[in-house]
Backbone and ligand atoms as CSV (ligand in chain L), in Angstrom:
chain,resi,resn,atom,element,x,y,z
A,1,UNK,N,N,23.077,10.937,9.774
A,1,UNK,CA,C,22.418,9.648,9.555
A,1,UNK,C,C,21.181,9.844,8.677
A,2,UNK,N,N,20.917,9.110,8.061
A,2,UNK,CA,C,19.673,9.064,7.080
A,2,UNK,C,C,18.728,8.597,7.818
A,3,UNK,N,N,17.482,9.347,7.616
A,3,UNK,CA,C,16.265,9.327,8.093
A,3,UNK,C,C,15.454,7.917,7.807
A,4,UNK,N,N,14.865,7.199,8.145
A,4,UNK,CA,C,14.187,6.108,7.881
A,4,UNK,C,C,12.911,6.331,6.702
A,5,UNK,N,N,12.591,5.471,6.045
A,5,UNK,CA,C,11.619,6.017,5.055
A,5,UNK,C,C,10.309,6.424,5.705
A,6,UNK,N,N,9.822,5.919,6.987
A,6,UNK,CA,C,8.762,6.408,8.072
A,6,UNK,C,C,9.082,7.676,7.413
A,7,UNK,N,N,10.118,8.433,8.241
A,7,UNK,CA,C,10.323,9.931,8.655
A,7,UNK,C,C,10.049,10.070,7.142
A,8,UNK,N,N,10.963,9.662,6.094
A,8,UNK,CA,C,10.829,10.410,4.689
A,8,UNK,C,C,9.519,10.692,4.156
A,9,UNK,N,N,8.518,9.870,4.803
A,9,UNK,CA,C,7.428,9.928,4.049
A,9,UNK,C,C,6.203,10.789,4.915
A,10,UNK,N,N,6.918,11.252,5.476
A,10,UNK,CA,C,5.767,12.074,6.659
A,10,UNK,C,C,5.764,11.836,8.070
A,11,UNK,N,N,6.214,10.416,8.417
A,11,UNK,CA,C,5.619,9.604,9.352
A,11,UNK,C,C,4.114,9.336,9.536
A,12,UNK,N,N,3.534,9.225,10.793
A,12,UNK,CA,C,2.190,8.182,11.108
A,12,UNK,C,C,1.107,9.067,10.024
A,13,UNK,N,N,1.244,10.725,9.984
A,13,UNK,CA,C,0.180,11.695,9.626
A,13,UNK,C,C,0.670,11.312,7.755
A,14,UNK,N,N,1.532,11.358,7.527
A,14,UNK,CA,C,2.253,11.657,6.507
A,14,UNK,C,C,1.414,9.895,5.571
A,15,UNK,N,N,1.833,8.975,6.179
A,15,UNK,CA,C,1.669,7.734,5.471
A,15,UNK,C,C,0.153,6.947,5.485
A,16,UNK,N,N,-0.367,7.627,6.856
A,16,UNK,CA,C,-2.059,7.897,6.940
A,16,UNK,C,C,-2.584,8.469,5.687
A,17,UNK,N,N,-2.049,9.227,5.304
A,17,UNK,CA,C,-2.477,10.176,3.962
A,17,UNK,C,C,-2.520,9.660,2.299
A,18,UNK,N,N,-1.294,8.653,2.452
A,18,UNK,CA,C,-1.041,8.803,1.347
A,18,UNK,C,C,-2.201,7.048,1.277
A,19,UNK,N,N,-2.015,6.171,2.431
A,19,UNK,CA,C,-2.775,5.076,2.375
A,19,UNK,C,C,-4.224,5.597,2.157
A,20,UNK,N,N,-4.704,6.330,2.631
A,20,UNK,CA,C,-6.068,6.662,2.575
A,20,UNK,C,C,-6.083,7.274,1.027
A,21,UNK,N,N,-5.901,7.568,0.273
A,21,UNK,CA,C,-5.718,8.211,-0.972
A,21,UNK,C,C,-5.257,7.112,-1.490
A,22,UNK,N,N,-4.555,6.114,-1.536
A,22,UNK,CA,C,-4.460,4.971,-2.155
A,22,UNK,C,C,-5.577,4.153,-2.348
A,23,UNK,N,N,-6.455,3.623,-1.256
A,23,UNK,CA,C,-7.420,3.162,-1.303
A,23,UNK,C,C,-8.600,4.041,-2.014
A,24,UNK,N,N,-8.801,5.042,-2.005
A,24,UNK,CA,C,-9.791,5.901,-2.350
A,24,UNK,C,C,-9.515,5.694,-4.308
A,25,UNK,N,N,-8.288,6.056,-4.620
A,25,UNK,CA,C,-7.924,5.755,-5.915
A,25,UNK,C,C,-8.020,4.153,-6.182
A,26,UNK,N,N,-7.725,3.138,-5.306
A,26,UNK,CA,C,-8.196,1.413,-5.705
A,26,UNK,C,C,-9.833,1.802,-6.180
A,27,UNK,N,N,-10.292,2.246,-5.653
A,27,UNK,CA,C,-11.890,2.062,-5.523
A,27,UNK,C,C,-12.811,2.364,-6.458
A,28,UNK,N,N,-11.792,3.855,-7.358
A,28,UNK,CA,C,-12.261,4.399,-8.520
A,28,UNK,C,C,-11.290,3.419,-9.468
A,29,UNK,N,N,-10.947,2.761,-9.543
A,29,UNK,CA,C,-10.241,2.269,-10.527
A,29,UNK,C,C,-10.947,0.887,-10.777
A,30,UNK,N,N,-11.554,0.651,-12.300
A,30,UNK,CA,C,-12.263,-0.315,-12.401
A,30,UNK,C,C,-11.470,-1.607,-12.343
A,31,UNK,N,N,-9.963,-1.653,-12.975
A,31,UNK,CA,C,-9.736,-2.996,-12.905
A,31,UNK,C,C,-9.730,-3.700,-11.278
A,32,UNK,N,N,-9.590,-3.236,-10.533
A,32,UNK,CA,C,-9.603,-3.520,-9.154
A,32,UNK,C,C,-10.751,-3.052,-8.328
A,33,UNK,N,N,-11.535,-2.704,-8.527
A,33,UNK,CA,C,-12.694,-1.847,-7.779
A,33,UNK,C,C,-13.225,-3.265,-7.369
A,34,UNK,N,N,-13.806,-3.747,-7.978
A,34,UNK,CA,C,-14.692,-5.268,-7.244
A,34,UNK,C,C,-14.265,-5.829,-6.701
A,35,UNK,N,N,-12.719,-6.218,-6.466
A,35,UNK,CA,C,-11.903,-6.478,-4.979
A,35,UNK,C,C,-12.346,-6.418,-3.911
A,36,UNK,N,N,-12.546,-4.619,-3.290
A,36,UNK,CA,C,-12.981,-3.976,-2.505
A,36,UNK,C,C,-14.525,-3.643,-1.985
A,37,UNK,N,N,-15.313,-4.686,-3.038
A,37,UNK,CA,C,-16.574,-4.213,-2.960
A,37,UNK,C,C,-17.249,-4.582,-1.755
A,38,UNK,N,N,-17.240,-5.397,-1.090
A,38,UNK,CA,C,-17.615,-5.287,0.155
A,38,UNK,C,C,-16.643,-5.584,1.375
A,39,UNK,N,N,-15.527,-4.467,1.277
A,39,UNK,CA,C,-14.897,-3.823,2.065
A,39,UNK,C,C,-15.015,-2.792,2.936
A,40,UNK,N,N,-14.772,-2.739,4.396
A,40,UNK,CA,C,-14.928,-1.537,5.349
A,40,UNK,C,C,-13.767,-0.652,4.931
A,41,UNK,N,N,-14.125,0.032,4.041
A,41,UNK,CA,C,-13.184,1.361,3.495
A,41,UNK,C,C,-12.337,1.759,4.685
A,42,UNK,N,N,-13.256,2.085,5.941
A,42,UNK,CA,C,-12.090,2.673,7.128
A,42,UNK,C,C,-10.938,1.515,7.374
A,43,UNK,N,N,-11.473,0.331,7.464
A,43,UNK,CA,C,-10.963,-0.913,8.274
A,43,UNK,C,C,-9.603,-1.312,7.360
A,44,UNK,N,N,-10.019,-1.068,5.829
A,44,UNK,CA,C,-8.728,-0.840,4.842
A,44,UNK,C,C,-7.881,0.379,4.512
A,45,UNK,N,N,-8.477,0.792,4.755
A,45,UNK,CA,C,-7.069,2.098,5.128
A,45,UNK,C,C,-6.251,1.915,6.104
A,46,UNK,N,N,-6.856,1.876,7.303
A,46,UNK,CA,C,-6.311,1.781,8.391
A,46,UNK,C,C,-4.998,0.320,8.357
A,47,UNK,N,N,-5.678,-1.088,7.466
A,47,UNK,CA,C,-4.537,-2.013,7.418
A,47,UNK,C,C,-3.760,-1.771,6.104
A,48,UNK,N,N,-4.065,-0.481,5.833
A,48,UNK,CA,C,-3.044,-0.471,4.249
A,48,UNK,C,C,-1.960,0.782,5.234
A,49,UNK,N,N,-2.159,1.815,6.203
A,49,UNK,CA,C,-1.727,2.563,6.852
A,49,UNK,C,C,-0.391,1.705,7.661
A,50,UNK,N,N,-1.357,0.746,8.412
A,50,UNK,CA,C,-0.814,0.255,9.782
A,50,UNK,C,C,0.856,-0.636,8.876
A,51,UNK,N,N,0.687,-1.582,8.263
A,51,UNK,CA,C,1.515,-1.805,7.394
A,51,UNK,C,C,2.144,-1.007,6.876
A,52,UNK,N,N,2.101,-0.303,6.876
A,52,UNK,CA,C,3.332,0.676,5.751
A,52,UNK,C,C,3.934,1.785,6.930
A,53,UNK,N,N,3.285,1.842,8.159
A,53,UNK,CA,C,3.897,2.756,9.248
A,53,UNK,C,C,4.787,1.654,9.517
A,54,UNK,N,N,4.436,0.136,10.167
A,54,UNK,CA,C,5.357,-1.010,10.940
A,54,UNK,C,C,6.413,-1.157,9.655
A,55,UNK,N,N,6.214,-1.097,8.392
A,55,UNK,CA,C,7.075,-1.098,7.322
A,55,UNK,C,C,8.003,-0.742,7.186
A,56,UNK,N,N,8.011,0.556,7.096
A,56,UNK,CA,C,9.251,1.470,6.690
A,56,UNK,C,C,9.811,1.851,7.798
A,57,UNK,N,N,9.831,1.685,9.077
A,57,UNK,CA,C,10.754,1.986,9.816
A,57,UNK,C,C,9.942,2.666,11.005
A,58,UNK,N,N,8.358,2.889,11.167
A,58,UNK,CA,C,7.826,3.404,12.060
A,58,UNK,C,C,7.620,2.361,13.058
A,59,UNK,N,N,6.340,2.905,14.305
A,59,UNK,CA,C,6.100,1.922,15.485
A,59,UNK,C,C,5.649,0.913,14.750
A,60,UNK,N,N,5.434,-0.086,15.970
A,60,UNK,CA,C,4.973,-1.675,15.460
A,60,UNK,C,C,3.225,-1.606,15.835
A,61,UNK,N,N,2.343,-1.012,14.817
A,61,UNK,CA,C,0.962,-0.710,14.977
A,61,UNK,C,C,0.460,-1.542,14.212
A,62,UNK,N,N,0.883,-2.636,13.481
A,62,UNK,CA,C,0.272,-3.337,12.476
A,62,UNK,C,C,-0.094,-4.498,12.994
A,63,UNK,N,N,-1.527,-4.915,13.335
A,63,UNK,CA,C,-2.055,-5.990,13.503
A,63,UNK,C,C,-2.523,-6.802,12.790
A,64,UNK,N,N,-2.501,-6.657,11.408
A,64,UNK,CA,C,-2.923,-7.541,10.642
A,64,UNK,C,C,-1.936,-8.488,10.022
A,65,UNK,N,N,-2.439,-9.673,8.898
A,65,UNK,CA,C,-1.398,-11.303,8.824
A,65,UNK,C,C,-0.493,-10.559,7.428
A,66,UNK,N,N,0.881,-11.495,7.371
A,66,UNK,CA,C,1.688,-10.738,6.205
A,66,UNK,C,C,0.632,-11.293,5.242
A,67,UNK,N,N,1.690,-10.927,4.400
A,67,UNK,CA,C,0.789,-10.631,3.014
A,67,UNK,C,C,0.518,-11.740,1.466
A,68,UNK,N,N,1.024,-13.075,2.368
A,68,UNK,CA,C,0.768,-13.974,1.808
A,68,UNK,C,C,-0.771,-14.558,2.254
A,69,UNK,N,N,-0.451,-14.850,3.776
A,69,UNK,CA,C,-2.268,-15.089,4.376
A,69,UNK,C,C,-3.194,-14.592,4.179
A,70,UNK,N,N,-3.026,-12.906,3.862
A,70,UNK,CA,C,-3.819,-12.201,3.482
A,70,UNK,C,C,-4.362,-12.285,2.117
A,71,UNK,N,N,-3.164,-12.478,1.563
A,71,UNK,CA,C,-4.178,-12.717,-0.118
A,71,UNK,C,C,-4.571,-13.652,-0.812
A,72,UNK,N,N,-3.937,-15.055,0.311
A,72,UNK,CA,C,-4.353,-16.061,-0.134
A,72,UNK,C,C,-5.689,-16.883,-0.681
A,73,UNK,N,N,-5.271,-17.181,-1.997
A,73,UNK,CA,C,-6.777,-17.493,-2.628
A,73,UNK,C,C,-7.503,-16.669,-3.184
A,74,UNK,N,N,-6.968,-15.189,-3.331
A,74,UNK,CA,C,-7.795,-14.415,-3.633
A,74,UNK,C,C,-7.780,-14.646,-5.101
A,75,UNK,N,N,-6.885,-15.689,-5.872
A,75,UNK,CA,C,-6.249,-15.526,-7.024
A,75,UNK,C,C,-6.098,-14.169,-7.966
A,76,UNK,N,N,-5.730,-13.527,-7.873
A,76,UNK,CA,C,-4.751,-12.392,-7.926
A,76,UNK,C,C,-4.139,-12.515,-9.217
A,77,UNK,N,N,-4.247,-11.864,-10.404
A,77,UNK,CA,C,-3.591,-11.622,-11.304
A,77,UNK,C,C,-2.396,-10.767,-11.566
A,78,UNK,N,N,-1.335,-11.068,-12.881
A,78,UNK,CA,C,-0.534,-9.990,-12.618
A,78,UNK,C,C,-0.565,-8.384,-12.815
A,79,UNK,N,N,-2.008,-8.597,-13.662
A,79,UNK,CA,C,-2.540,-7.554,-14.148
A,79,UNK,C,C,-3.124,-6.338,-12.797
A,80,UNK,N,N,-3.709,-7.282,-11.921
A,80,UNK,CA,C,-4.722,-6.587,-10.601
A,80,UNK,C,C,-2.751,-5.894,-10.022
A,81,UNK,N,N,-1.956,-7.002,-10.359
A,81,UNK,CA,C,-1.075,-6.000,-8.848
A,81,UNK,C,C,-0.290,-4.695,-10.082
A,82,UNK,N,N,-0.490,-5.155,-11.130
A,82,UNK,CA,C,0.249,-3.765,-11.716
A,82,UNK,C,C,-0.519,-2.502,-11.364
A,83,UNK,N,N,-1.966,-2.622,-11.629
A,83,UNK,CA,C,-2.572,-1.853,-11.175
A,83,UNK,C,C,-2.786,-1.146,-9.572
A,84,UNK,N,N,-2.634,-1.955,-8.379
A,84,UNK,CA,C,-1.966,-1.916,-7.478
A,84,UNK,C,C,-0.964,-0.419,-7.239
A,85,UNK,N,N,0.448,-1.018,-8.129
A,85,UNK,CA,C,1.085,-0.619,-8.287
A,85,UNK,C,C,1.252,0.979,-9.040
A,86,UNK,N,N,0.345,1.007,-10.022
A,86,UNK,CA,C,-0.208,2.378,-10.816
A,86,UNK,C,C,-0.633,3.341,-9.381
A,87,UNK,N,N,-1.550,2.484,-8.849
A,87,UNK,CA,C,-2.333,3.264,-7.805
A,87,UNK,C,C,-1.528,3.545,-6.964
A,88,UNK,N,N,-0.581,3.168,-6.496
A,88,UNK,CA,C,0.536,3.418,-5.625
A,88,UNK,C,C,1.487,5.149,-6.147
A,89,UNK,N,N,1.828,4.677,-7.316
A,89,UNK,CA,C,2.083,5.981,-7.591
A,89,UNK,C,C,1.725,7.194,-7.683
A,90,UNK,N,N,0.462,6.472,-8.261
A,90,UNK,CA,C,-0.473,8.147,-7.871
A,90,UNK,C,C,-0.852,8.668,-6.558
A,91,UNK,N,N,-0.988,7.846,-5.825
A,91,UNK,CA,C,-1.027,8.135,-4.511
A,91,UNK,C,C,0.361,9.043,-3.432
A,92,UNK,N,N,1.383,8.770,-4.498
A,92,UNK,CA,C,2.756,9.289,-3.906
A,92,UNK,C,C,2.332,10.361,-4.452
A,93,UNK,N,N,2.388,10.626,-5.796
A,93,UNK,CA,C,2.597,11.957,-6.744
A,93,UNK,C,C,1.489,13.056,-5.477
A,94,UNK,N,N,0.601,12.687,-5.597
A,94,UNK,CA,C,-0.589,13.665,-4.877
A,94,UNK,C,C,-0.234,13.946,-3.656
A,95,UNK,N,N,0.761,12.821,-3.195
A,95,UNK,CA,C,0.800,13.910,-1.788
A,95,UNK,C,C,2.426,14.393,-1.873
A,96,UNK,N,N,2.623,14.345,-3.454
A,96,UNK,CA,C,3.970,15.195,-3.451
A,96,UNK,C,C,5.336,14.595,-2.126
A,97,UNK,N,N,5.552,13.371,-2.838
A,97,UNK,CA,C,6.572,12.448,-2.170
A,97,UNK,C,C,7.385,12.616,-3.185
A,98,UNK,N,N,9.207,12.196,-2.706
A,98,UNK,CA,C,10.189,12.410,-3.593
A,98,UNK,C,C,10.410,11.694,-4.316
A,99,UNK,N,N,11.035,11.741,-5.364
A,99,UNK,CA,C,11.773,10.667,-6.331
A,99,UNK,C,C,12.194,10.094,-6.042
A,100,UNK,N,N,13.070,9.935,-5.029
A,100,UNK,CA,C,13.783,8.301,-4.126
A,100,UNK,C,C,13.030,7.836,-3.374
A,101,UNK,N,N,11.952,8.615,-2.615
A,101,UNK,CA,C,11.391,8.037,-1.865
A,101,UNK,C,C,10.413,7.348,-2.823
A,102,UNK,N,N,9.836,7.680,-4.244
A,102,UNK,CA,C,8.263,6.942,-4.857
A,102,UNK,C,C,9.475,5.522,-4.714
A,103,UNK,N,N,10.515,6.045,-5.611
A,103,UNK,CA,C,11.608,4.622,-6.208
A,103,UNK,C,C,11.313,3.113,-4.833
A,104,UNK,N,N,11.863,3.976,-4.082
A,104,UNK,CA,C,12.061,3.131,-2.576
A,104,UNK,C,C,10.525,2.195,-2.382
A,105,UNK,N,N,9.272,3.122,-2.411
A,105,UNK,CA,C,7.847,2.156,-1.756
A,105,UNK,C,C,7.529,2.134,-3.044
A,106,UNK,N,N,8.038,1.705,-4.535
A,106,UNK,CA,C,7.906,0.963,-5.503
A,106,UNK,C,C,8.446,-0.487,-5.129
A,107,UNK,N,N,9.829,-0.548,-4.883
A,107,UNK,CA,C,10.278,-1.151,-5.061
A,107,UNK,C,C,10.145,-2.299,-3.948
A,108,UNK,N,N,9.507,-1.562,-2.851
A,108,UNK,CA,C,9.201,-2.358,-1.530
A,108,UNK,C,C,7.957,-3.503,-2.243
A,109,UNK,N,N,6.981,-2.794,-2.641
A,109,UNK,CA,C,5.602,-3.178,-2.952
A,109,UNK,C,C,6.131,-4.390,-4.033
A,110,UNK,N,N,7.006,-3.866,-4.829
A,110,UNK,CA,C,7.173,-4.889,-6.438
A,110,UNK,C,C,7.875,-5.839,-6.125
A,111,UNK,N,N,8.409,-6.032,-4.629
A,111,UNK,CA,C,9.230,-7.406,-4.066
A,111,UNK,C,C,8.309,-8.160,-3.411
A,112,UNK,N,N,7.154,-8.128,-2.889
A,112,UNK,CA,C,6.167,-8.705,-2.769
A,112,UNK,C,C,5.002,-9.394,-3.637
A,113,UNK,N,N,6.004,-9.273,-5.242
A,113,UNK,CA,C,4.173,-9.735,-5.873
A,113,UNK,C,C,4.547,-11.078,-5.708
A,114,UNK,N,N,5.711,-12.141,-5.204
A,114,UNK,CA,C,5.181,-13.493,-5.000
A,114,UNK,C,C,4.439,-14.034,-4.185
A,115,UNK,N,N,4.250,-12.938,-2.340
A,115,UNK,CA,C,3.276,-13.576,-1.346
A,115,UNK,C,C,1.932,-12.784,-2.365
A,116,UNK,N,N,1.589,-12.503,-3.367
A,116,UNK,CA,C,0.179,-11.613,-3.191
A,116,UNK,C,C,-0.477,-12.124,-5.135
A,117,UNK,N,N,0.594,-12.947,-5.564
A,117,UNK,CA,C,0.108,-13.042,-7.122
A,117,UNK,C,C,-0.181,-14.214,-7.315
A,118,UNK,N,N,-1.321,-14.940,-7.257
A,118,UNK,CA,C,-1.753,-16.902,-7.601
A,118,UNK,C,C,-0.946,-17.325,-6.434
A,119,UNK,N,N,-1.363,-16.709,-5.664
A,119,UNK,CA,C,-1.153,-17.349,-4.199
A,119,UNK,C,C,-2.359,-18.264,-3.458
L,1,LIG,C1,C,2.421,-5.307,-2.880
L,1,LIG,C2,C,1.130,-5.254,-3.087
L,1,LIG,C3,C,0.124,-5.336,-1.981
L,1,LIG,C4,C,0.237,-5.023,-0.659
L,1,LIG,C5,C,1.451,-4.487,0.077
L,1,LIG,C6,C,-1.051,-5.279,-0.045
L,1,LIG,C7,C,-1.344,-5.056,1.286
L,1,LIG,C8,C,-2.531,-5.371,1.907
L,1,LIG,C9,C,-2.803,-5.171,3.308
L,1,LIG,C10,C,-1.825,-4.580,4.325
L,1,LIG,C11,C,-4.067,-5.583,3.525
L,1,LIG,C12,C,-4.816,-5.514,4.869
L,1,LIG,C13,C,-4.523,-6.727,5.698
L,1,LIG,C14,C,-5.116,-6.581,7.093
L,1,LIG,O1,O,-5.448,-5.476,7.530
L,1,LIG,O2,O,-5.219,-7.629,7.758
L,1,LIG,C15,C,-4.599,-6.061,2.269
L,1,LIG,C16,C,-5.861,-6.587,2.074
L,1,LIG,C17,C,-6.398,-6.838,0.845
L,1,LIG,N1,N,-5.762,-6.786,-0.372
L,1,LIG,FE1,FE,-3.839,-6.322,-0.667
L,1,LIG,N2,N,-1.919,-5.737,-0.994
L,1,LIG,C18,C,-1.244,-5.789,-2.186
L,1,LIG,C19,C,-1.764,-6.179,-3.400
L,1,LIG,C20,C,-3.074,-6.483,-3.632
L,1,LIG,C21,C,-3.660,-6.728,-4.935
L,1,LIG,C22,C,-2.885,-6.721,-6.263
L,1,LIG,C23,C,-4.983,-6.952,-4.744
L,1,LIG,C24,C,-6.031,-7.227,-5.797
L,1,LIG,C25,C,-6.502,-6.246,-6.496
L,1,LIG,C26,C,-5.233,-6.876,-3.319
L,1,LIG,C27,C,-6.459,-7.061,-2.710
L,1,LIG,C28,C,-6.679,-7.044,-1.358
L,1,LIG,C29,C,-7.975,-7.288,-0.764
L,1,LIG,C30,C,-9.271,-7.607,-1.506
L,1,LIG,C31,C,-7.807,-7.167,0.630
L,1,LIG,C32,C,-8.870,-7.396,1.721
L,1,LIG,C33,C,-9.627,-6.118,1.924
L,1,LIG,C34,C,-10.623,-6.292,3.055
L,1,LIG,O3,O,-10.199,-6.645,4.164
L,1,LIG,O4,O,-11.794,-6.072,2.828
L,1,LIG,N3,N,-4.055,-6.591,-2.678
L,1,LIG,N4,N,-3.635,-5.919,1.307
């Protein structure tokens, strides 16, 4: 049986890692950095973590709203989620995730830009 993308990606330690390194790379990245500017860095990791563990196939630890409520109003360009998306990858590459697996939480993330883009 094939492993769930949880397991593929580390699980809880594994996807802790790569969220926290995601955010750390949002933060240095100017087109999106002022997003985050008065953000609890821990408090966003932890809901960029908790989401992507309840996501892919791990426990149900995610307490925060989907991802339309959440970004609602933020007006959101398509430009901010490509970048998003950049940051996403680099965040795989660094913690040395596979080629099906980057493909797979690309493709998760890039089916969501209608709850998260001029919403
Ligand atoms: C598929 C793409 C995206 C996903 C999966 C996503 C996911 C999330 C999640 C899980 C949260 C935390 C919600 C919570 O804990 O309640 C969040 C918050 C947030 N997102 Fe996104 N997001 C995406 C795209 C974007 C984009 C493109 C931007 C703009 C640059 C953005 C800006 C924010 C901001 C500003 C917050 C609030 C941070 C805070 O609480 O201080 N997101 N997002």
């Amino acid at each position: 049986m094939t492993e769930s993308l949880y397991e593929r990606l580390g699980g809880t330690e594994g996807i802790t890692n790569i969220a926290s390194d995601l955010i750390d790379i949002h933060i240095a990245n100017p087109r999106i950095a002022p997003r985050y500017a008065n953000s609890d860095v821990a408090e966003v990791k932890n809901g960029a973590a908790t989401f992507f563990i309840t996501g892919t196939g791990g426990p149900d630890v995610y307490k925060g709203q989907d991802m339309l409520a959440t970004h609602k109003g933020m007006n959101i360009d398509s430009g901010e989620f490509m970048a998003v998306l950049d940051d996403a990858l680099a965040a795989l590459d660094k913690n040395n995730v596979g080629q099906r697996e980057k493909e797979e939480v690309l493709y998760i993330l890039y089916s969501m830009k209608s709850e998260v883009v001029f919403v």
